[in-house]
C-alpha positions as CSV (number, residue, x, y, z in Angstrom):
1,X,-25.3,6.2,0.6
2,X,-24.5,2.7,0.5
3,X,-23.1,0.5,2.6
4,X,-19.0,0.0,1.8
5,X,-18.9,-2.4,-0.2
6,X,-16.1,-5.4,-0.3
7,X,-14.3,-4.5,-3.2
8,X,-14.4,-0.6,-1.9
9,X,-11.9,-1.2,1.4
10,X,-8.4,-3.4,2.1
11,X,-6.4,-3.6,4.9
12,X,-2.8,-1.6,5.4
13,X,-0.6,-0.1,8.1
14,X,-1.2,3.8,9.2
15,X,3.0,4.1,10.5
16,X,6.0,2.7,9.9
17,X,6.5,-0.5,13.0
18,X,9.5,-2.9,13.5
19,X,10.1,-6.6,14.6
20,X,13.1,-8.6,15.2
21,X,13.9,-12.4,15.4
22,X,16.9,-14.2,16.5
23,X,18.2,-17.8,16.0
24,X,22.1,-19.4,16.7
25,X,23.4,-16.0,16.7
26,X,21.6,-14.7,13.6
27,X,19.5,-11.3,14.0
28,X,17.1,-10.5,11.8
29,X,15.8,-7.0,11.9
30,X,12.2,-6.0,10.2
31,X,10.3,-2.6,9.2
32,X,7.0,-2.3,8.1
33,X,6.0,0.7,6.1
34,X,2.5,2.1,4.6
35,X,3.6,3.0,0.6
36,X,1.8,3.9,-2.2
37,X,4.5,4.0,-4.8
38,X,7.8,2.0,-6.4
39,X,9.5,5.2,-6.4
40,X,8.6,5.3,-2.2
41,X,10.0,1.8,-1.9
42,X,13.0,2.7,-3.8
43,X,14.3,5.4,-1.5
44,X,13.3,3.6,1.7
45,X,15.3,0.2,0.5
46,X,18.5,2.3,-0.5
47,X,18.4,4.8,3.1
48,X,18.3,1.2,5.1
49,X,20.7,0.2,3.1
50,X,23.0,2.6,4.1
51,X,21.6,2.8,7.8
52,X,22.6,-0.9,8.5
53,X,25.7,-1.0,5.8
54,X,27.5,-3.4,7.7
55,X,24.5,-6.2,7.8
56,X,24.9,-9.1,5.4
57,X,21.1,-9.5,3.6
58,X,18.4,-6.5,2.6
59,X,15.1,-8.9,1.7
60,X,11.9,-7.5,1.1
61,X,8.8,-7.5,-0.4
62,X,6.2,-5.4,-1.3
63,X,2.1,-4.8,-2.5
64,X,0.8,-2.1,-3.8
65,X,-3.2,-1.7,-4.5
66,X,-6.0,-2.6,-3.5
67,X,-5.5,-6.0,-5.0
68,X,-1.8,-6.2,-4.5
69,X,-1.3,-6.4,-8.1
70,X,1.8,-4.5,-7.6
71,X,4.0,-6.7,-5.9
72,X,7.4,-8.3,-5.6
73,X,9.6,-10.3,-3.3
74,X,13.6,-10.3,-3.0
75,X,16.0,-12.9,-1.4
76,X,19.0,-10.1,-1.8
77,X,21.3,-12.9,-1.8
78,X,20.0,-15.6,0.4
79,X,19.0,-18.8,-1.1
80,X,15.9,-18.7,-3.9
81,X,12.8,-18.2,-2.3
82,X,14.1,-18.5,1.2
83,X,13.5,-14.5,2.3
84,X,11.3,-13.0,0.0
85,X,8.7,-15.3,-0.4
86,X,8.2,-15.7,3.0
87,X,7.9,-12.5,3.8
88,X,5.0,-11.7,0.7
89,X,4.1,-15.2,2.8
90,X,3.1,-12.6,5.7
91,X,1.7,-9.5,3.6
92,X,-0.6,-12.2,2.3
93,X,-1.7,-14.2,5.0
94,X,-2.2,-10.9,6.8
95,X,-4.5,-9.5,4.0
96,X,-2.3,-6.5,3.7
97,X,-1.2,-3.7,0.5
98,X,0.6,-0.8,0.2
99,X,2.5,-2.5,2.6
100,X,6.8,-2.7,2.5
101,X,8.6,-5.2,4.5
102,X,12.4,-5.1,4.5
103,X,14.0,-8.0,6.8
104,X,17.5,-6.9,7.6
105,X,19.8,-10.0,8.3
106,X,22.7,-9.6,10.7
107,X,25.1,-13.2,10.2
108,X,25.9,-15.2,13.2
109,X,28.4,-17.3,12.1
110,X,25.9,-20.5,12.2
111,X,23.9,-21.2,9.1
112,X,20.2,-22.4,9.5
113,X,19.4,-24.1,6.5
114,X,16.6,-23.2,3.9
115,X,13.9,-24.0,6.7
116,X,15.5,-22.1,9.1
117,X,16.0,-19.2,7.3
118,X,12.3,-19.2,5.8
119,X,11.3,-19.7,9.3
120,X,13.4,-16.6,10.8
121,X,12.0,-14.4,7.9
122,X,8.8,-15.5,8.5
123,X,9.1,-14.8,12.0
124,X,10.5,-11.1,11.7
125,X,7.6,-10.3,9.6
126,X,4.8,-11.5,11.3
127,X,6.5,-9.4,14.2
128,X,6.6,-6.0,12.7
129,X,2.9,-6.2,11.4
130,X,2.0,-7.5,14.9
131,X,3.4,-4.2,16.8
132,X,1.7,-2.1,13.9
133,X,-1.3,-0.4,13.7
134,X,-3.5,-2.4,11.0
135,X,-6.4,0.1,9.5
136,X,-9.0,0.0,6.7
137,X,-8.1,2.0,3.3
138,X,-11.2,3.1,0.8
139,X,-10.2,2.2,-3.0
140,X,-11.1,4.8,-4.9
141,X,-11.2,6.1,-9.0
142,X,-10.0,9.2,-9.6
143,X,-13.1,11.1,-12.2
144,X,-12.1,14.3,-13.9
145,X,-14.6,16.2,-15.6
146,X,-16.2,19.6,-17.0
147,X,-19.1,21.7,-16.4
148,X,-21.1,25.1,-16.9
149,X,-20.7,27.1,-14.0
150,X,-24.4,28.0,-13.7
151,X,-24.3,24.2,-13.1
152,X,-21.7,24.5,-9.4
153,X,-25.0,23.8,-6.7
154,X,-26.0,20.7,-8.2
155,X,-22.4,19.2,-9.1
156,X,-21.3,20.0,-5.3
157,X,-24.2,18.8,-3.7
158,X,-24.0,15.3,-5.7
159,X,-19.7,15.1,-4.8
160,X,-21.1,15.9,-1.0
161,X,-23.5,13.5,-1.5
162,X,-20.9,10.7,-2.5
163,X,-18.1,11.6,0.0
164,X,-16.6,12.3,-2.9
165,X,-12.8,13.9,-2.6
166,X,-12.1,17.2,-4.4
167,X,-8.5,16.9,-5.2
168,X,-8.3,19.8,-7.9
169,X,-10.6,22.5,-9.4
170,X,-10.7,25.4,-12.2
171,X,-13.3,28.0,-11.8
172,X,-14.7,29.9,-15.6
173,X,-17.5,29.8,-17.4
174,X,-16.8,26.4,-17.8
175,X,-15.6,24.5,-14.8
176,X,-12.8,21.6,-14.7
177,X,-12.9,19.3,-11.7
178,X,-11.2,16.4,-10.3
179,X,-12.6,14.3,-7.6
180,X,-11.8,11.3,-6.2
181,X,-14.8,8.5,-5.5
182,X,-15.3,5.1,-4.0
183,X,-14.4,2.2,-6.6
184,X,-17.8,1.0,-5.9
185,X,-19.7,4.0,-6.4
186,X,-17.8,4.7,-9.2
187,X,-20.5,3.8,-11.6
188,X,-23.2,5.2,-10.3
189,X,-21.8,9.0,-9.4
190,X,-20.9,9.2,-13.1
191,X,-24.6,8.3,-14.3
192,X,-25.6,10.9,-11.4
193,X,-23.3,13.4,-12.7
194,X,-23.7,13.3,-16.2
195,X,-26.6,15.4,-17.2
196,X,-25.0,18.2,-15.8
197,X,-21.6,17.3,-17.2
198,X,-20.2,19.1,-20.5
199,X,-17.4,16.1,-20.8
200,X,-15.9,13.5,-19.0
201,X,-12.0,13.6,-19.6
């Protein structure tokens, strides 16, 4: 098969890592999780949350895709754009998605200024995706379709042939599949596929 191509691989995390920064007293506590969902990033904000109850800011940001067209960035109180943005700052400067950061801010009595606070978030960030593991993730289209089941040698050979990922299958007469393929090959297995396919759904 083909090389991978660009648009078929971006850059995440394989475990959950943590960083910390400190300044006049302040502590600011990060974690760095692989997610793949809002729903994901939901539970994980509310069970820190409770975990470190007594701290006085909860800012995060988040991208999700291959593109990072899911995103978002919250100051949870500090001053606009002075802990979120900073820390989508790192997620994009690192080149990373499905990615969650949550800075968790303890107070130490001395404030530090817009600067200093987008420097300190800045900070905790680029330490938590420093002590993780950075890996490569394949994009991929998910392509369900039908065929006869006199038709099963050929249709398996060409999803081996592709590295394709079977993720579900219905054995009849006629046979429903759903496989998961490079973005980049996406094309190019369907036009393979398709004289032997009944339908694509």
């Amino acid at each position: 098969m083909d090389d991978i191509n660009s648009s078929d691989s971006y850059k995440t995390i394989s475990q959950p890592s943590t960083g910390i920064y400190k300044e006049l007293g302040s502590k600011f506590l990060s974690f760095a999780y692989p997610v793949s969902s809002e729903e994901e990033i939901k539970v994980i904000i509310t069970t820190l949350k409770k975990e470190y109850h007594d701290a006085r800011h909860h800012c995060y940001a988040y991208r999700i895709g291959p593109e990072g067209d899911l995103w978002r960035a919250n100051d949870d109180g500090e001053p606009s754009s002075s802990a979120g943005k900073p820390i989508l700052g790192q997620l994009l400067s690192y080149q990373l998605s499905d990615i969650l950061v949550v800075v968790v801010r303890y107070f130490g009595g001395t404030k530090l200024g817009v600067p200093g606070l987008i420097r300190a978030y800045k900070s905790a960030t680029a330490d938590s995706i420093e002590n993780a593991n950075i890996v490569e993730k394949i994009a991929t289209r998910l392509v369900n379709f039908s065929y006869d089941y006199l038709q099963m040698n050929d249709v398996m050979k060409i999803i081996r042939d592709f590295s394709a990922e079977l993720t579900e299958q219905e054995f009849d007469n006629i046979c429903k599949i759903s496989v998961r393929v490079r973005r980049g090959e996406y094309e190019k297995f369907c036009n393979t596929l398709e004289p032997l396919v009944i339908n694509f759904d």
